[in-house]
N, CA, C and O of each residue as an XYZ file, in Angstrom:
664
protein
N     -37.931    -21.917      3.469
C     -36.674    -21.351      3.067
C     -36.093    -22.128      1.882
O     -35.653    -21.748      0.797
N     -36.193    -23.000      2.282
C     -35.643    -24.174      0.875
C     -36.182    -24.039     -0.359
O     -35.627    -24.204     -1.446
N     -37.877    -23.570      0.000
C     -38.154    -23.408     -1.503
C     -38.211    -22.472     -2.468
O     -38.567    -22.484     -3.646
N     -37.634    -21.359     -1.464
C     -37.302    -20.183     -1.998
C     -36.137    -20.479     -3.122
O     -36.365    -20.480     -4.332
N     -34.903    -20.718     -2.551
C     -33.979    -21.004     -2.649
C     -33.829    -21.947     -3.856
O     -32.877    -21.781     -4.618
N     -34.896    -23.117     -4.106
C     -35.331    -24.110     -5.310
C     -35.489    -22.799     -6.360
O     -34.732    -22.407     -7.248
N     -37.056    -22.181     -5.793
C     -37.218    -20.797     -6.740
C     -36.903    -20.166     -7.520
O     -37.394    -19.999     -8.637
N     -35.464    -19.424     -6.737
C     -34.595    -18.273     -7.054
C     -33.216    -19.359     -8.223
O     -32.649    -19.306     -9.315
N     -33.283    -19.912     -7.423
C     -32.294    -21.205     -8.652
C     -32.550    -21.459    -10.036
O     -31.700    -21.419    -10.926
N     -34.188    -21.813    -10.221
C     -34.691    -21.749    -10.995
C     -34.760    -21.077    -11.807
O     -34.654    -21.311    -13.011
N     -35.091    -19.426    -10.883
C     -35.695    -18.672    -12.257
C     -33.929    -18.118    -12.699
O     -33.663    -17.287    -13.568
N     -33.038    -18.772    -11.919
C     -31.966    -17.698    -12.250
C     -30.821    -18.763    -13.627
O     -29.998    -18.306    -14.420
N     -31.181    -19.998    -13.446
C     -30.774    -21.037    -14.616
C     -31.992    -20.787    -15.934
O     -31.495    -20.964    -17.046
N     -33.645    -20.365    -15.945
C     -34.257    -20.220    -16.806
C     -33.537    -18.643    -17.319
O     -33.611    -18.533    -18.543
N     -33.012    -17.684    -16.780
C     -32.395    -16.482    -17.317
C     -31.329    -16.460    -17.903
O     -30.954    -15.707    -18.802
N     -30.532    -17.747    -17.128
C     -29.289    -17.398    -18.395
C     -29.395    -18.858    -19.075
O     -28.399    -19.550    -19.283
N     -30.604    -19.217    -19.371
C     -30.630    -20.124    -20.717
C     -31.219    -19.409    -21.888
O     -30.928    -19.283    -23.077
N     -32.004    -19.061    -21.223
C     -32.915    -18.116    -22.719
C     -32.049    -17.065    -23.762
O     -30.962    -16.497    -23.664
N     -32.697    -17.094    -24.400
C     -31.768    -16.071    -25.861
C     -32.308    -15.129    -26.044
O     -33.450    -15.336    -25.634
N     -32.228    -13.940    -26.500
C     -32.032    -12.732    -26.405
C     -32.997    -12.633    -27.594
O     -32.888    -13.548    -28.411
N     -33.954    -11.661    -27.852
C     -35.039    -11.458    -28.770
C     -34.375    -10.390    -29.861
O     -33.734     -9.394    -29.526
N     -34.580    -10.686    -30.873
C     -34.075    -10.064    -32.048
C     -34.468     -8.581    -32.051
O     -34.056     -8.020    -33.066
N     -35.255     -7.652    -31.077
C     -35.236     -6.699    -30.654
C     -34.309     -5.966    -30.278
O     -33.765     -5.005    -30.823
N     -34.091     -6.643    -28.965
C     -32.855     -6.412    -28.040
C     -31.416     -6.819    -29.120
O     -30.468     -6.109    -29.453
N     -31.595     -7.599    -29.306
C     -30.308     -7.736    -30.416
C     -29.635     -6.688    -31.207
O     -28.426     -6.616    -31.425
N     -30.883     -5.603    -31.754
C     -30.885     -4.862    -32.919
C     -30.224     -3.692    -31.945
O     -29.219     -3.023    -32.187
N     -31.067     -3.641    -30.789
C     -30.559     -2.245    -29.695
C     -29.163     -2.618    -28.898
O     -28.497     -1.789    -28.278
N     -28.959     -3.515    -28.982
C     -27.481     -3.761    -28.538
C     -26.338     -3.384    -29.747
O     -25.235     -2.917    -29.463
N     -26.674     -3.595    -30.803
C     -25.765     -3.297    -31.941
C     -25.837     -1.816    -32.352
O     -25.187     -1.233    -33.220
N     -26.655     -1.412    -31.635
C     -26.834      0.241    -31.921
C     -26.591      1.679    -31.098
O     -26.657      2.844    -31.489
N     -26.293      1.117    -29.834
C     -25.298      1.109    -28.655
C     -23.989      1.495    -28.391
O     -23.193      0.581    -28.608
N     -23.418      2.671    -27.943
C     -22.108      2.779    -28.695
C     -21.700      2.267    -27.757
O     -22.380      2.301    -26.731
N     -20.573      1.678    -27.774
C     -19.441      0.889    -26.898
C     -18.710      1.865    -26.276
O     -18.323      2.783    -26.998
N     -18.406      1.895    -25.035
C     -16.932      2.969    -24.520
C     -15.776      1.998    -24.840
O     -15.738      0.778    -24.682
N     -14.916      2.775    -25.288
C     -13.644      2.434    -26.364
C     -12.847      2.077    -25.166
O     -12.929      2.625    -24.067
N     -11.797      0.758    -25.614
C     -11.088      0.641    -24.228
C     -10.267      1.178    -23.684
O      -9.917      0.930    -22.530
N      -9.536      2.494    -24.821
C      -8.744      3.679    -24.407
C      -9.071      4.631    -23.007
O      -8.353      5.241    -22.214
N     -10.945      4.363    -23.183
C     -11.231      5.453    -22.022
C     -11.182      4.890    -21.031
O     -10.849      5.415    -19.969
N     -11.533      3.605    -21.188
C     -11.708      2.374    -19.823
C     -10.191      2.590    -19.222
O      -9.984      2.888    -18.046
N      -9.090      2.382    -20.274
C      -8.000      2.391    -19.641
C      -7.554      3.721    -19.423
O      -6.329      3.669    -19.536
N      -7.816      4.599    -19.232
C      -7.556      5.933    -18.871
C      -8.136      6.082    -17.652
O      -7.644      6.814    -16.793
N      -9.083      5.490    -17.500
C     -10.177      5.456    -16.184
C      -9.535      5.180    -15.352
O      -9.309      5.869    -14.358
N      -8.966      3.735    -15.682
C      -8.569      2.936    -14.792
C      -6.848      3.145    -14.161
O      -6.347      2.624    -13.165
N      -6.215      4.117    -15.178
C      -4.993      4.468    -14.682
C      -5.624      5.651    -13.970
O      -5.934      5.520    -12.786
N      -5.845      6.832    -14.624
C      -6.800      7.805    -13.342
C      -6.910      6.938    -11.831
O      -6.343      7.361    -10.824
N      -7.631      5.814    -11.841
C      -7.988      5.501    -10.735
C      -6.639      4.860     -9.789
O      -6.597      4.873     -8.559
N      -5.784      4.417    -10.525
C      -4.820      3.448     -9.808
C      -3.722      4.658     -9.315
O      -2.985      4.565     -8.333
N      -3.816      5.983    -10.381
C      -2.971      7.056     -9.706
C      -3.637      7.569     -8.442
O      -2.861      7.779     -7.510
N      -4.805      7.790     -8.249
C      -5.228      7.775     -7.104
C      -5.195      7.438     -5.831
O      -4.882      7.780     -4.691
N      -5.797      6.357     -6.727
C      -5.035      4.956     -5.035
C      -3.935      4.998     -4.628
O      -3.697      4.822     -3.433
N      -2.890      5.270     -5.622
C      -1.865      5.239     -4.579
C      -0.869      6.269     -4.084
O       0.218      6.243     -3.506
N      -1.999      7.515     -4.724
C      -1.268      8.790     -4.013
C      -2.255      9.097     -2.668
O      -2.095     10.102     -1.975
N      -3.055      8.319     -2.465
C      -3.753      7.618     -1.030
C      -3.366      7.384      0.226
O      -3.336      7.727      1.408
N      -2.955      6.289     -0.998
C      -1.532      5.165     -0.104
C      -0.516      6.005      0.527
O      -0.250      6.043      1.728
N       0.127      6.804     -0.604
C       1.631      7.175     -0.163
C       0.912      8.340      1.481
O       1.329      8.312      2.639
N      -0.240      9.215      0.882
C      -0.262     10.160      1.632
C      -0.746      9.611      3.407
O      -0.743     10.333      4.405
N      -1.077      8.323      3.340
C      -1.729      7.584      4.583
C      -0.483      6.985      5.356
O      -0.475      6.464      6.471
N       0.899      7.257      4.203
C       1.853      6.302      4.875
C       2.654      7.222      5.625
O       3.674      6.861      6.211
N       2.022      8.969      5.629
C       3.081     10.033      6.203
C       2.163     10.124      7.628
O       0.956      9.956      7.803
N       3.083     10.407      8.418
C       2.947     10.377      9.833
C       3.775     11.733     10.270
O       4.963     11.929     10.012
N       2.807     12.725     11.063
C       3.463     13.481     12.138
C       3.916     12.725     13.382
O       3.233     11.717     13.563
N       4.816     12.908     14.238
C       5.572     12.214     15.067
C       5.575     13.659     16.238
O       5.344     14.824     15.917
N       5.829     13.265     17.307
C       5.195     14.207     18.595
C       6.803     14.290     19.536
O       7.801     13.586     19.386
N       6.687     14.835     20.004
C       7.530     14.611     21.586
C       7.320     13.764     22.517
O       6.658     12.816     22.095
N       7.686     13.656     23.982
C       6.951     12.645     24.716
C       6.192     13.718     25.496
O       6.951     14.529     26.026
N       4.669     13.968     25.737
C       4.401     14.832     26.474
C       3.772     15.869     25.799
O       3.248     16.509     26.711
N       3.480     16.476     24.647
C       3.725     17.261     23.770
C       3.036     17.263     22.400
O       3.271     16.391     21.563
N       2.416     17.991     22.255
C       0.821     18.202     20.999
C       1.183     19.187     20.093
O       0.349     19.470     19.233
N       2.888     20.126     20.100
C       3.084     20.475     18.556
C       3.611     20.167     18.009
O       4.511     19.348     18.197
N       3.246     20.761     16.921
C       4.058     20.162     15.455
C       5.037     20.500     15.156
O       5.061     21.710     15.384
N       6.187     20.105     14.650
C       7.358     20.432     14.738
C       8.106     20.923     13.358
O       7.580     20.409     12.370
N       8.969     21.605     13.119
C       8.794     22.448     11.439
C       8.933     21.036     10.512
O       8.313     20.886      9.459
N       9.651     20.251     10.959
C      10.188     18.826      9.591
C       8.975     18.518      9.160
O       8.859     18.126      7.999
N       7.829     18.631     10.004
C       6.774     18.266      9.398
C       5.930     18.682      8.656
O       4.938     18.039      8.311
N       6.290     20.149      8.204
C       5.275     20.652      7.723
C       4.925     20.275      6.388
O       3.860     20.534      5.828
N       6.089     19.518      5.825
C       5.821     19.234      4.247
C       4.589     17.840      4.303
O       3.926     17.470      3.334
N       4.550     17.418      5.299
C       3.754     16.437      5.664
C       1.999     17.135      5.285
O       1.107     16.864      4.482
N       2.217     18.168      6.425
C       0.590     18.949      6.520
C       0.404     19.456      5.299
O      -0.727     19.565      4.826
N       1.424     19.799      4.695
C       1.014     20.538      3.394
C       0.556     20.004      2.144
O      -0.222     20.562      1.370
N       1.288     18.478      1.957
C       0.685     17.522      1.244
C      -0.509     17.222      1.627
O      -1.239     17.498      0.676
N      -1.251     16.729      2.656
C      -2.131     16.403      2.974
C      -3.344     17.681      2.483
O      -4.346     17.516      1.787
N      -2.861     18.893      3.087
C      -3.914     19.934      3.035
C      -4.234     19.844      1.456
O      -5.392     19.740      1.051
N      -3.090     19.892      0.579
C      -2.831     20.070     -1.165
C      -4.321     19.090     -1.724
O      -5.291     19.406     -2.412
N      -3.874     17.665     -0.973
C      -4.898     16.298     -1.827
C      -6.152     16.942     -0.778
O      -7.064     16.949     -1.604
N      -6.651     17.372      0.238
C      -8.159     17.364      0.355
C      -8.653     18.500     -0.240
O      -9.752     18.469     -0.793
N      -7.793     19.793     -0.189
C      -8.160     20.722     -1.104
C      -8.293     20.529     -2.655
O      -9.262     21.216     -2.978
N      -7.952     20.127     -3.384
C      -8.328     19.427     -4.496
C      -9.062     18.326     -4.667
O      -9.164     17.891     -5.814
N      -9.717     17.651     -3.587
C     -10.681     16.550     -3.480
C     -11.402     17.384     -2.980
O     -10.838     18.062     -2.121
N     -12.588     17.650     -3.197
C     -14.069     18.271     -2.740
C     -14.701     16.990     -1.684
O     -15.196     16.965     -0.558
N     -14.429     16.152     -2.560
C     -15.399     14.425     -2.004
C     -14.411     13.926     -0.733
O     -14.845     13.186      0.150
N     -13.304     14.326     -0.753
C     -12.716     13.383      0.205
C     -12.645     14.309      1.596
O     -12.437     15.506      1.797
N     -12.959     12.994      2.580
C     -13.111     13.169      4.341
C     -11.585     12.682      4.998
O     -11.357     11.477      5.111
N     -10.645     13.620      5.385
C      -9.832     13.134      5.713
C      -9.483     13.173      7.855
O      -9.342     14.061      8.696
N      -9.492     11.663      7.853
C      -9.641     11.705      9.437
C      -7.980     11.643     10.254
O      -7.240     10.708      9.948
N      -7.593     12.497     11.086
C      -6.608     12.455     11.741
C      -6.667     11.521     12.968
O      -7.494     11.879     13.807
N      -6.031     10.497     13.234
C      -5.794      9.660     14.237
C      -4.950     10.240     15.002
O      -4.009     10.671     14.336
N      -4.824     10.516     16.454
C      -3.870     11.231     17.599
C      -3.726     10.021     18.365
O      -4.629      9.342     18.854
N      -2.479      9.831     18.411
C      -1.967      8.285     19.001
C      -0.426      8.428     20.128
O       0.548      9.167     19.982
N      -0.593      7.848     20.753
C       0.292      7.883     22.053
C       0.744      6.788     22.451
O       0.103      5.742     22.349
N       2.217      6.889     23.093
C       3.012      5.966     23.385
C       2.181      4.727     24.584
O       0.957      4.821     24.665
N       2.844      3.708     25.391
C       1.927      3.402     26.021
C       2.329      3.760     27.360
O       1.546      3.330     28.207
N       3.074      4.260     27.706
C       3.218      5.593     29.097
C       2.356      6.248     29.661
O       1.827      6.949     28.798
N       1.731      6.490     31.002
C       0.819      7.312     30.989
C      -0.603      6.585     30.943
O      -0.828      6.057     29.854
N      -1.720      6.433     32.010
C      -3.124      6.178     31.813
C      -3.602      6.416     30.920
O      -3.288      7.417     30.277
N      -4.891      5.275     30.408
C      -5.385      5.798     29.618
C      -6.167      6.601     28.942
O      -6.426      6.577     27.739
N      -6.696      7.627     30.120
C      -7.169      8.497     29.721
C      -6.578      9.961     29.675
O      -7.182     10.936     29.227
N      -5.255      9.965     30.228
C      -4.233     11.125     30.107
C      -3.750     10.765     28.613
O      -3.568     11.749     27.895
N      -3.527      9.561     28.065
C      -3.305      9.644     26.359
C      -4.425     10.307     25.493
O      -4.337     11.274     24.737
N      -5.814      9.300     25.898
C      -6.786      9.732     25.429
C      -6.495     11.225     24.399
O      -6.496     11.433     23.186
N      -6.212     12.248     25.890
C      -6.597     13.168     25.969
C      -5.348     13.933     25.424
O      -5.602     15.138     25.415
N      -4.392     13.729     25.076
C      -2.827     13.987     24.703
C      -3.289     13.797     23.021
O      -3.175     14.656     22.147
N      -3.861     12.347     22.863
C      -3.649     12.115     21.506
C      -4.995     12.661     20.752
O      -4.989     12.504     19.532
N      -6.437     13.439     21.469
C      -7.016     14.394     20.785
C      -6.571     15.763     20.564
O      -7.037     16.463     19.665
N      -5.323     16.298     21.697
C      -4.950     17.616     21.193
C      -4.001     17.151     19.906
O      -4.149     17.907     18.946
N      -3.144     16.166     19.705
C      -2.740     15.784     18.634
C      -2.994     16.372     17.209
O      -2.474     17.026     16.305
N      -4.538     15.483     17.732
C      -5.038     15.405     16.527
C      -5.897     17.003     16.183
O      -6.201     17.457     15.080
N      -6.053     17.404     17.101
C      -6.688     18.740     16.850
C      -5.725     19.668     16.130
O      -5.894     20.387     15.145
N      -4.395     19.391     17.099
C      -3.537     20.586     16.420
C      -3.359     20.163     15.002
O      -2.919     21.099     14.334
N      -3.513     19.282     14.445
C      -3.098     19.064     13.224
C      -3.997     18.897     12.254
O      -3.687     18.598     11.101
N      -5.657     19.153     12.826
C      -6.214     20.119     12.282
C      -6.223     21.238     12.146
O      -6.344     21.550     10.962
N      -6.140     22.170     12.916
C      -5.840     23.696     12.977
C      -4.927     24.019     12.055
O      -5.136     25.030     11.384
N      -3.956     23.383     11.871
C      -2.818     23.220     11.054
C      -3.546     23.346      9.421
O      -3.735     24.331      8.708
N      -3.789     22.146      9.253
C      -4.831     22.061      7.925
C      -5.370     23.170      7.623
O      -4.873     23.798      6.687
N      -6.765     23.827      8.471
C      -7.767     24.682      8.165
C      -7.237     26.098      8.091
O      -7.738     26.994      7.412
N      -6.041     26.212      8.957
C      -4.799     27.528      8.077
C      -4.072     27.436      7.079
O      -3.041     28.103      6.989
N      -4.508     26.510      6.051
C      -3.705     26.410      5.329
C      -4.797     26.577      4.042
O      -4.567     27.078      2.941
N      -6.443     25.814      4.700
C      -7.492     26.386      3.843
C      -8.307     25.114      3.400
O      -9.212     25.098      2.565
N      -7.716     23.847      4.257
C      -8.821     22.681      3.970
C      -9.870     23.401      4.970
O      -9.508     23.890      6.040
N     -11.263     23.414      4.490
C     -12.594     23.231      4.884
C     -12.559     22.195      5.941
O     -11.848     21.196      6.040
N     -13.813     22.825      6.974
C     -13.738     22.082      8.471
C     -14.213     20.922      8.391
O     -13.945     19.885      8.999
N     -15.394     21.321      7.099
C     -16.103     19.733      7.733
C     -15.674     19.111      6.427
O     -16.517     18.483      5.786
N     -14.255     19.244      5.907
C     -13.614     17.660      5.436
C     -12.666     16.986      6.406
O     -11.842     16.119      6.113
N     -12.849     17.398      7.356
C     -11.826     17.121      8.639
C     -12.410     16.593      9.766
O     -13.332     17.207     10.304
N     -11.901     15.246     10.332
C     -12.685     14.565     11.386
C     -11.044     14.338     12.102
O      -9.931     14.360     11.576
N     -11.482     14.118     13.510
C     -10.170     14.002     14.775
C     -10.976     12.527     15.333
O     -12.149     12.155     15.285
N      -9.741     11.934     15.861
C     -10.095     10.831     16.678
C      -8.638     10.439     17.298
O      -7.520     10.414     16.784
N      -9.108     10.142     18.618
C      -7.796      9.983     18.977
C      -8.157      8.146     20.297
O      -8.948      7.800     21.175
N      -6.752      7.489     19.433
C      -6.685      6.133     20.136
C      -5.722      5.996     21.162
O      -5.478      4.878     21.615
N      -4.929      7.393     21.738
C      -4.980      7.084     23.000
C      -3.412      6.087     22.475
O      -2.692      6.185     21.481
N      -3.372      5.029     23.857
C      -2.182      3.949     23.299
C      -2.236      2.825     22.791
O      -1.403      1.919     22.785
N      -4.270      2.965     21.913
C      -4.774      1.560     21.332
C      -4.001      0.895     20.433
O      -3.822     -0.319     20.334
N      -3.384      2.134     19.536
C      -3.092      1.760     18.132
C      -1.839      1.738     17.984
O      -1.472      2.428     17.033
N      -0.829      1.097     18.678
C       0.550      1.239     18.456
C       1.550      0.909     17.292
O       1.511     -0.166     16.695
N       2.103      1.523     17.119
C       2.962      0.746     15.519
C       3.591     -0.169     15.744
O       3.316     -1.270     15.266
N       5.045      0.137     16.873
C       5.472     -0.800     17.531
C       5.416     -1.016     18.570
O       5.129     -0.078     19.314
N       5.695     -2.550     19.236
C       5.462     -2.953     20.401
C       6.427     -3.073     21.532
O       6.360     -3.286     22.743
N       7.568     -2.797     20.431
C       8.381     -3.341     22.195
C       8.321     -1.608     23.348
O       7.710     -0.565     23.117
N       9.117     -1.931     24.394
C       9.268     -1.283     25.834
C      10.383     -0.339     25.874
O      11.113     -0.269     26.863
N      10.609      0.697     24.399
C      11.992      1.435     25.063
C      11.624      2.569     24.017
O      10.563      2.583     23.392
N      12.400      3.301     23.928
C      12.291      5.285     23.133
C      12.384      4.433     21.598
O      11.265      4.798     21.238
N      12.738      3.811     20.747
C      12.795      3.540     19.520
C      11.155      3.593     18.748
O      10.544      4.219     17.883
N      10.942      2.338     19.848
C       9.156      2.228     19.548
C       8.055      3.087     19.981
O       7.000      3.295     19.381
N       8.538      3.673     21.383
C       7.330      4.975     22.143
C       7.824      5.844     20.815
O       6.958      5.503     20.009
N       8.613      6.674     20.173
C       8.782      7.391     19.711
C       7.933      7.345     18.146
O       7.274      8.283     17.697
N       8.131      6.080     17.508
C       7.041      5.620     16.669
C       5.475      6.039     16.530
O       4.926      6.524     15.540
N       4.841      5.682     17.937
C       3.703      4.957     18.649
C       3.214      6.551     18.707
O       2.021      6.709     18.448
N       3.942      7.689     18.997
C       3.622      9.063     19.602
C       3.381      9.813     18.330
O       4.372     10.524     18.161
N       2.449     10.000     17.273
C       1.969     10.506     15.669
C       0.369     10.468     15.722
O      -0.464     10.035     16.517
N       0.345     11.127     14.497
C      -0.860     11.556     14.561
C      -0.825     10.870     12.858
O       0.151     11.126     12.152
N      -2.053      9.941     12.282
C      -1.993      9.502     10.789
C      -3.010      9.964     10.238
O      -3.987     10.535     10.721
N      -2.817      9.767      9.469
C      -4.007     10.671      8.344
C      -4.763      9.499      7.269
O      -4.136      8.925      6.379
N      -6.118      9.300      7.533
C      -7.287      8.478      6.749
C      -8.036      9.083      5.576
O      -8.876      9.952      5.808
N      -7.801      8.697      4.364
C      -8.721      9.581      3.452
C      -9.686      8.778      3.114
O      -9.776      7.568      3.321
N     -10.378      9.459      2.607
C     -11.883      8.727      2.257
C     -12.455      9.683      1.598
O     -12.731     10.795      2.049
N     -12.732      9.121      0.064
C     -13.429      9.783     -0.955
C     -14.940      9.400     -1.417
O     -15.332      8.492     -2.149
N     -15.539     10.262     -0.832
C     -17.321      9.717     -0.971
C     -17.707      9.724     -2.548
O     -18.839      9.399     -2.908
């Protein structure tokens, strides 16, 4: 192992000592450069992205106690969401169905996959495609907040939305 490691050291200090052959020289100067206008266009493109990501990961449907529909305040929620995957071809957006910590855990389980289902159904009437849509539901794994009274269960009881652009 060690002498691999001598090896790979080696040949990787003999690579960046050596100089560049007046070949390669000639084809590097002949090479067009991307201008840093586009780089920076790229790179704002990309940072608008990210953080219309962000904002859209930071909206949360919120539930009743007991209770898997959606309620009208929210719809501007679903509709944003449906808007960015329908205009993303590439992006997989996963609904998390999440529950207070009331209730066994497999009666949440099962609370926080209709959650998440209904708010697919929601989506795919609106015209996001099925299979950009994944459900998972954590039940009372994933709580926002922790303390023991209606401020925080009421939090804890949403369904969030994960994007992911392949």
């Amino acid at each position: 192992m060690k002498k691999i490691v001598v090896v790979l050291a080696s040949l990787l200090i003999v690579a960046c000592a050596s100089t560049p052959k007046p070949e390669s020289q000639a084809a590097e100067k002949n090479t067009p450069s991307v201008s840093t206008a586009t780089v920076s266009a790229t790179e704002t493109e990309s940072h608008k992205l990210a953080a219309e990501i962000q904002n859209l990961q930071q909206q949360s449907v919120f539930f009743d106690l007991d209770k898997s529909n959606i309620k009208k305040e929210y719809r501007d929620v679903l509709q944003a969401q449906a808007k960015f995957v329908k205009a993303h071809k590439n992006d997989m957006v996963t609904i998390e169905g999440n529950c207070d910590e009331r209730g066994s855990s497999e009666y949440n389980l099962a609370l926080g996959e209709r959650r998440a289902n209904t708010a697919r159904k929601s989506l795919e009437l609106m015209g996001v495609p099925a299979n950009q849509i994944k459900t998972v539901s954590f039940g009372l794994e994933k709580p926002r907040l922790t303390c023991h009274e209606e401020k925080c269960w009421k939090e804890n009881r949403r369904d969030d939305f994960v994007h992911k652009l392949n």
